[in-house]
Wavefront OBJ file of the C-alpha trace (Angstrom):
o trace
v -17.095 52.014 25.116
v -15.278 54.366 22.681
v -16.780 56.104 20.514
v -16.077 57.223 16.593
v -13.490 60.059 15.951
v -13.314 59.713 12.107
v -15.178 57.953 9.328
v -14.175 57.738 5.455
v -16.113 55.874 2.692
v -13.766 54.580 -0.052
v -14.612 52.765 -3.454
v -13.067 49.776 -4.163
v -13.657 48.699 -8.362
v -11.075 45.821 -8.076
v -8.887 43.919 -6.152
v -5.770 46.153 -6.763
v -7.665 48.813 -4.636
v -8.454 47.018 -2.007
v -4.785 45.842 -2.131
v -4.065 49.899 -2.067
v -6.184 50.855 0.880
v -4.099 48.173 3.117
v -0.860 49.950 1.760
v -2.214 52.903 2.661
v -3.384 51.844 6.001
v -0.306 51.091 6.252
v 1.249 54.426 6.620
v -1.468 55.076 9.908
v -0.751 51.656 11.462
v 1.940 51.289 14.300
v 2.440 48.454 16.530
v -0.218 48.044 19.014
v -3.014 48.891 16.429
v -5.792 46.554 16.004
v -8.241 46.406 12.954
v -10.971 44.657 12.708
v -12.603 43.717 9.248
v -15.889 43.031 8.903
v -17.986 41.596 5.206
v -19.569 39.099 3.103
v -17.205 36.110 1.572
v -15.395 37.661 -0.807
v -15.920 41.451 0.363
v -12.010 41.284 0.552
v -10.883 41.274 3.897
v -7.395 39.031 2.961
v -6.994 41.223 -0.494
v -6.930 44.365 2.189
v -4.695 42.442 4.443
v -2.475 41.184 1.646
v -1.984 45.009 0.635
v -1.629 46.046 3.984
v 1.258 42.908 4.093
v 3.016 43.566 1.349
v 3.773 47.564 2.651
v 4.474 46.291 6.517
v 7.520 44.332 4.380
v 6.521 41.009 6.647
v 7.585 37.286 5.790
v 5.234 34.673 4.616
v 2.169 34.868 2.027
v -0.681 36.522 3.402
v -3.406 33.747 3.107
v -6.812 33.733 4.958
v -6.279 31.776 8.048
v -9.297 30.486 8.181
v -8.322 26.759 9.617
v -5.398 28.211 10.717
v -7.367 31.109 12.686
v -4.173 32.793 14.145
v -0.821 33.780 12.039
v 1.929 35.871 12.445
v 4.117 37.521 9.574
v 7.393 38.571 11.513
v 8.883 41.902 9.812
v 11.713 41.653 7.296
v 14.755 43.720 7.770
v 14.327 47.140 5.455
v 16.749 48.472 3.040
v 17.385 50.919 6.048
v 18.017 48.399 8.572
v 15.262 48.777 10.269
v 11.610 46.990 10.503
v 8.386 47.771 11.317
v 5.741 46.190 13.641
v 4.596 42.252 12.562
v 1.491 41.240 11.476
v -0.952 38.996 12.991
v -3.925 37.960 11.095
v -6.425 36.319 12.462
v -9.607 34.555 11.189
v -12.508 34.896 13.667
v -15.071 33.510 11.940
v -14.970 29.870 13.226
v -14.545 31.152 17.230
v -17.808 30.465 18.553
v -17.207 33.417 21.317
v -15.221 35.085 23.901
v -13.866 32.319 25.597
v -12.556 31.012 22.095
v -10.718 34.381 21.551
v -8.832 35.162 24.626
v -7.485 31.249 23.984
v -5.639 33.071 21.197
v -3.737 34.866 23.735
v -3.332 37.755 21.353
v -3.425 40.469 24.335
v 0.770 39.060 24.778
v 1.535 40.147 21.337
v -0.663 43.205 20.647
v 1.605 45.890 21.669
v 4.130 44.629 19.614
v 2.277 43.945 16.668
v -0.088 45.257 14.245
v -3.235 42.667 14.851
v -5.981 42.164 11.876
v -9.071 40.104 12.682
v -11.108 39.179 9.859
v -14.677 38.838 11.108
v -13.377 40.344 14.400
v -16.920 42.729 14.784
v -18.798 41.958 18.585
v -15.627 39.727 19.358
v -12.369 41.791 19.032
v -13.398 45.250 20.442
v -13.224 43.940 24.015
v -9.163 43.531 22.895
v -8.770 47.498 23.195
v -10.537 50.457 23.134
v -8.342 51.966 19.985
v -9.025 50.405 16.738
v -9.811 50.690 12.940
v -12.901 49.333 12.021
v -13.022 48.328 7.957
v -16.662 47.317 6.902
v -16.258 46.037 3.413
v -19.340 45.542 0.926
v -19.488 43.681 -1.927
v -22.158 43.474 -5.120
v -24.707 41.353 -4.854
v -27.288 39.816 -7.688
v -24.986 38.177 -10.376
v -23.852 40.391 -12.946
v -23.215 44.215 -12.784
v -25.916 45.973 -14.914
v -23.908 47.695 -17.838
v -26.272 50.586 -17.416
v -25.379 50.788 -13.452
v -21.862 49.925 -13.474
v -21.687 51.557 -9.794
v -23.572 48.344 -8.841
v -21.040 46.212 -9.439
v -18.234 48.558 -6.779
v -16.970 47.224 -3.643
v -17.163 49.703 -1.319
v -15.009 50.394 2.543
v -15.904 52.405 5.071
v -13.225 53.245 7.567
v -14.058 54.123 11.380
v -11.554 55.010 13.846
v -12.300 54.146 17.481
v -11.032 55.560 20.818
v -8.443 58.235 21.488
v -5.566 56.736 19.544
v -7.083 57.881 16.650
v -8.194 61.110 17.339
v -6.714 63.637 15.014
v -5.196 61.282 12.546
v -7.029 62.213 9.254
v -8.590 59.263 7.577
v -8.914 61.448 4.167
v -5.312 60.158 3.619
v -6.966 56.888 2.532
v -9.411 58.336 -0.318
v -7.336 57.747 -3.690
v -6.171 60.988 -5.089
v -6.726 61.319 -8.849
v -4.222 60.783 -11.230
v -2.723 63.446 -13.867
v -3.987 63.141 -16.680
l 1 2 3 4 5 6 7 8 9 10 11 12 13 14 15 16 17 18 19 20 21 22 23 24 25 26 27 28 29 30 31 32 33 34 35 36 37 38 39 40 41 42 43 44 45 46 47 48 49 50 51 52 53 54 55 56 57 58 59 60 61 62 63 64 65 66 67 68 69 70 71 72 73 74 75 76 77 78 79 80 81 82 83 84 85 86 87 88 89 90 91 92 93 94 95 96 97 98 99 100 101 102 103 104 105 106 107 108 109 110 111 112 113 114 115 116 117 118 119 120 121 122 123 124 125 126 127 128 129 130 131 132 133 134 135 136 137 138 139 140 141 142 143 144 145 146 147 148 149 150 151 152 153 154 155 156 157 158 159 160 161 162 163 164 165 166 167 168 169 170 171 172 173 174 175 176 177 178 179 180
């Protein structure tokens, strides 16, 4: 079992910044990396992946695969020529265990491919021992107090697992403020 090399807690007000924090997850991610999301119904695990998507430059709409359970999004050709890693997305939540997620066969295209398995926590850590782990939390009660407006936040935390990521510094994914 690997253990925790770097942690980051993010806030996410909206849906553009969850689209952000893929885009910038982006710029850590190389083929071979796995990351597994993990939150409520609309925590926004596919918003993430969507951002993260969009800044791989991969074909196809990033939709939650839910009856699906496995997609790929091959890489488009860049303005430089070249292209980056694909994208598999995958929707855990229906696979009952295991046995239901080695089926996938998604060991043949990991080290090609940047993997993303929504709901993927106590099923897609036995897939390697390097990995992001994205716990996403959403509000919960109804409607966001006016005098608490923190309430209403989404909020990320970010763990990197296992040697891969030792070193790489997560602070890259914290938003830096803007000039004012």
């Amino acid at each position: 079992m690997s253990d925790v090399v770097a942690q980051v807690e993010l806030e996410l007000p909206g849906a553009a910044d969850a689209r952000a924090l893929g885009g910038a997850l982006s710029g850590l991610l190389r083929a071979g990396d796995l990351v597994i999301l993990t939150g409520d119904l609309g925590a926004g695990k596919t918003t993430l992946t969507q951002g993260l998507g969009r800044a791989l430059n991969v074909r196809g709409q990033i939709a939650s695969p839910t009856f699906i359970v496995a997609r790929e999004h091959p890489p488009l050709r860049r303005q430089d020529g070249t292209t980056g890693p694909a994208l598999v997305h995958v929707d855990a939540y229906r696979l009952s265990g295991l046995d239901e997620l080695d089926a996938l066969d998604l060991d043949s295209s990991l080290d090609e491919s940047v993997t993303v398995v929504e709901w993927g926590r106590g099923l897609a850590e036995t897939l390697t021992e390097d990995r992001l782990e994205v716990d996403l939390q959403r509000p919960r009660g109804g409607e966001v107090d006016p005098e608490h407006p923190e309430a209403g936040v989404r909020r990320a935390t970010v763990r990197a697992v296992g040697p891969r990521w030792a070193g790489v510094d997560l602070t890259r994914l914290v938003p830096r403020p803007r000039p004012s």
